[in-house]
C-alpha positions as CSV (number, residue, x, y, z in Angstrom):
1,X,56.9,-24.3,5.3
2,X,54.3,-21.9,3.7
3,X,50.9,-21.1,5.7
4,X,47.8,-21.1,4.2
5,X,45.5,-18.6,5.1
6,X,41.9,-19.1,4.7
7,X,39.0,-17.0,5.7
8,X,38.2,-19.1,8.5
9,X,41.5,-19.1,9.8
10,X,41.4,-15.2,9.9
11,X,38.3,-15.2,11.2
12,X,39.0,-17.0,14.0
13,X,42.1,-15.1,15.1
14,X,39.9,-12.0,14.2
15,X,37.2,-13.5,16.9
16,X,40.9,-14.4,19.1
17,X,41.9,-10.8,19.1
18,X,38.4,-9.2,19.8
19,X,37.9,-11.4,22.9
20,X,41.2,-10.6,23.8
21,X,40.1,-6.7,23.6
22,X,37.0,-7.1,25.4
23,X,38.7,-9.1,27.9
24,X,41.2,-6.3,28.9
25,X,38.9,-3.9,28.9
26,X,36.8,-5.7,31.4
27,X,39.6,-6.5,33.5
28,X,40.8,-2.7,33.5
29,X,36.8,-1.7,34.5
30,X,37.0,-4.3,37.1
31,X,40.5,-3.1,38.3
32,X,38.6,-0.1,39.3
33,X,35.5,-1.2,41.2
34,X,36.4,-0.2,44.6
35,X,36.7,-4.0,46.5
36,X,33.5,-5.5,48.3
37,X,33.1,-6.7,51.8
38,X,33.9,-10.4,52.2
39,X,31.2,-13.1,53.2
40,X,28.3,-10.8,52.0
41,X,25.5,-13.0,50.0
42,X,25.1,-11.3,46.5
43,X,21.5,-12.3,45.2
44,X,22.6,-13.5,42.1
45,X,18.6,-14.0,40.5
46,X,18.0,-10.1,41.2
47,X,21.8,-9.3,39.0
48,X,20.7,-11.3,36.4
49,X,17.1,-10.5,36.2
50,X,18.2,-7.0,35.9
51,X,20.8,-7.7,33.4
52,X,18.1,-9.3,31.8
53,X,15.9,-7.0,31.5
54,X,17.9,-4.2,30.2
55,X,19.6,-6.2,27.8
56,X,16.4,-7.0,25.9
57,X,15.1,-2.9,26.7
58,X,18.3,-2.3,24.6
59,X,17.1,-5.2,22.1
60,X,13.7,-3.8,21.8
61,X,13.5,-0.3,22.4
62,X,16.5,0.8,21.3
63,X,17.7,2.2,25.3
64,X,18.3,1.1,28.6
65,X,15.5,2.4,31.0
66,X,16.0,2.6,34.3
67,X,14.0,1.0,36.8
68,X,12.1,4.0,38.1
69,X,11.3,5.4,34.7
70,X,8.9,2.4,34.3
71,X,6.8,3.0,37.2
72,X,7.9,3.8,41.5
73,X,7.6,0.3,42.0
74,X,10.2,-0.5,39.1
75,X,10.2,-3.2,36.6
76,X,11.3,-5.8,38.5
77,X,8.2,-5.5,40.6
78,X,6.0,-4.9,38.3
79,X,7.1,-8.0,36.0
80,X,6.4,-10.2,38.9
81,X,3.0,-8.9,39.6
82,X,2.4,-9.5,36.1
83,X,3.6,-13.2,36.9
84,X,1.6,-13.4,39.6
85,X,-1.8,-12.4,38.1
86,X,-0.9,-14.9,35.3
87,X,0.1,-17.6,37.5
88,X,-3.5,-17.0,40.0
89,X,-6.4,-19.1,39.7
90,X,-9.1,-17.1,38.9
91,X,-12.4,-18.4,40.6
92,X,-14.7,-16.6,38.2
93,X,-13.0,-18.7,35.7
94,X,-14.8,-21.5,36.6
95,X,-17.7,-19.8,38.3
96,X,-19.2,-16.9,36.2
97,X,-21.9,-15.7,38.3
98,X,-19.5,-14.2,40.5
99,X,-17.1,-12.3,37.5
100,X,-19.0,-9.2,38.0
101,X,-18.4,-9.4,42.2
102,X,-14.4,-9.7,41.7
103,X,-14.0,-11.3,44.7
104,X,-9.9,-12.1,44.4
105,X,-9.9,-8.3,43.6
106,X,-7.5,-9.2,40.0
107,X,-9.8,-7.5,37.6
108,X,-8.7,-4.2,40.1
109,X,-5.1,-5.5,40.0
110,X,-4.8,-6.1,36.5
111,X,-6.3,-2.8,35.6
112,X,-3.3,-1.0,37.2
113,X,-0.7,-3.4,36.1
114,X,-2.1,-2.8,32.7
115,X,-2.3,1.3,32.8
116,X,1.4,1.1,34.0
117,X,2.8,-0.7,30.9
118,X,0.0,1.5,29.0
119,X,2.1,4.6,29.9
120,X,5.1,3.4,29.7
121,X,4.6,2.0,26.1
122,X,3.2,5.3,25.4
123,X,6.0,7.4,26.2
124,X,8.4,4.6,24.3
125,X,5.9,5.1,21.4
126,X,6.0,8.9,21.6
127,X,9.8,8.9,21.6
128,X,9.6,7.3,18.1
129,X,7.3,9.4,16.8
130,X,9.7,12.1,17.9
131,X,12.1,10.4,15.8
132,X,10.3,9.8,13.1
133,X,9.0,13.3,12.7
134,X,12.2,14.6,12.7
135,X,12.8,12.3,10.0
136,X,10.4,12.5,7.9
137,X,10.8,16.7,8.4
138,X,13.8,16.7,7.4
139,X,13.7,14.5,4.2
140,X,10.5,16.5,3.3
141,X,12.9,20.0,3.2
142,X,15.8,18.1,1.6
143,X,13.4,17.2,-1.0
144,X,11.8,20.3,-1.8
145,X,15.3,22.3,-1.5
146,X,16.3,20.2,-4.6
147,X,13.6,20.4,-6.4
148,X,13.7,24.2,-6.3
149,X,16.6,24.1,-7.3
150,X,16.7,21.9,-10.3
151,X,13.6,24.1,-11.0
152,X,15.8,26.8,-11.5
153,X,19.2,24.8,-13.2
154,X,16.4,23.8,-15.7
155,X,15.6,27.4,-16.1
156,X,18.7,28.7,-16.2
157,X,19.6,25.6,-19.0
158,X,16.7,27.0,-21.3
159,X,17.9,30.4,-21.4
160,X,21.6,29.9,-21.9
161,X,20.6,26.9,-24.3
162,X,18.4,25.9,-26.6
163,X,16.0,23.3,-26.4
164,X,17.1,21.3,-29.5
165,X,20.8,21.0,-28.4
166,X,22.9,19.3,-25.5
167,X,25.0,20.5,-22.9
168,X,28.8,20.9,-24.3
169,X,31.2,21.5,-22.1
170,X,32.1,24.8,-23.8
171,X,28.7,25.7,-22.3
172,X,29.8,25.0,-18.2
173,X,31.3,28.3,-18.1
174,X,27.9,30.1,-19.2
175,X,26.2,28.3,-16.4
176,X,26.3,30.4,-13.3
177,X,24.1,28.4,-11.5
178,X,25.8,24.9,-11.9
179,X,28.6,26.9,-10.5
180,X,26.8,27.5,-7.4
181,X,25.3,24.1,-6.5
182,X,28.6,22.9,-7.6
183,X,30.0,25.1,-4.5
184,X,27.1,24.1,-2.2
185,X,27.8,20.5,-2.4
186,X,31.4,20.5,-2.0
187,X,30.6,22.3,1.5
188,X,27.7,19.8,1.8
C-alpha cells in the first residue's frame, strides 16, 4: 500500500516531533532540580502570576525583568496596589467638595504608583532608544561609505572611459578600483 503524504500530515508529525523535543528537554531540566520537601503548600496564584508577568515582559518589551528592577517592592506588589486603587471607592467621586482635602489619601497613593511605572517605562524607553541610535548610526555610516565610494567608481569610470560608451568587459581590467570593492565585499 502506497502512503500519501500531505502537508498536513507532515505538519502534524513535524508538530509530533517538536513536542516530543521539548518534552525531553523539560524532563532532563526537571531531572536536575534538586527534590522538594514533601507536604509543603506551593502557592500556586504567586507561580503563575509571576509566570505571567514575565511571559507578557518578554511579549512586550522584548526581556524578562526581574522583580526588583521594577521597583523594591517588585511587580507583583506594585500590580496589586494598582488593583487596589482601581478597585477603591473613591468618596470625592461622589462628593467633590472634599477632592481637594484627599481624605482616603489615593491621590498621594496614586502619585507614587504612577512615578514608579513612570521610571520604569522610562528606562524601557531609554533602552530602545539605545537601540535605535545604534541603528540608525550605523545605517547612516553604511550609507555614506557607499556613496563615497561609488563617488569615486564613477570617477574612476570617467577617466578610464568615455562618456559616450559602455563598460566592455575588455575594460574590467583597466578598473583598479572595481578591483578593490570587488575585494572588500568578498571579505564583507
Amino acid at each position: 500500500m502506497i502512503m500519501s503524504w500531505t502537508w498536513t500530515t507532515l505538519a502534524v508529525f513535524a508538530f509530533l516531533f517538536l513536542l516530543q523535543a521539548f518534552l525531553w528537554k523539560r524532563n532532563a531540566k526537571a531531572k536536575r532540580l534538586p527534590p522538594g520537601p514533601r507536604g509543603i503548600a506551593v502557592d500556586l496564584s504567586a507561580k503563575v502570576g509571576a509566570l505571567n508577568a514575565d511571559m507578557t515582559c518578554r511579549m512586550v518589551f522584548g526581556k524578562k525583568y526581574m522583580e526588583k528592577e521594577f521597583d523594591e517592592r517588585g511587580f507583583k506588589d506594585v500590580m496589586e496596589e494598582v488593583m487596589e486603587l482601581l478597585a477603591t471607592i473613591n468618596l470625592a467621586d461622589y462628593i467633590p467638595q472634599i477632592a481637594s482635602l484627599d481624605l482616603q489619601g489615593l491621590r498621594k497613593r496614586m502619585k507614587v504608583v504612577s512615578k514608579v511605572f513612570d521610571e520604569f517605562l522610562e528606562k524601557i524607553i531609554d533602552e530602545h532608544d539605545m537601540l535605535g541610535a545604534a541603528m540608525d548610526t550605523s545605517a547612516s555610516s553604511i550609507e555614506w561609505v557607499l556613496s563615497e565610494q561609488m563617488n569615486k567608481l564613477q570617477n574612476e569610470l570617467e577617466n578610464v572611459l568615455c562618456k559616450d560608451r559602455k563598460v566592455e568587459e575588455s575594460d574590467l581590467d583597466n578598473l583598479e578600483y572595481l578591483d578593490i570593492l570587488d575585494i572588500v565585499a568578498k571579505e564583507t
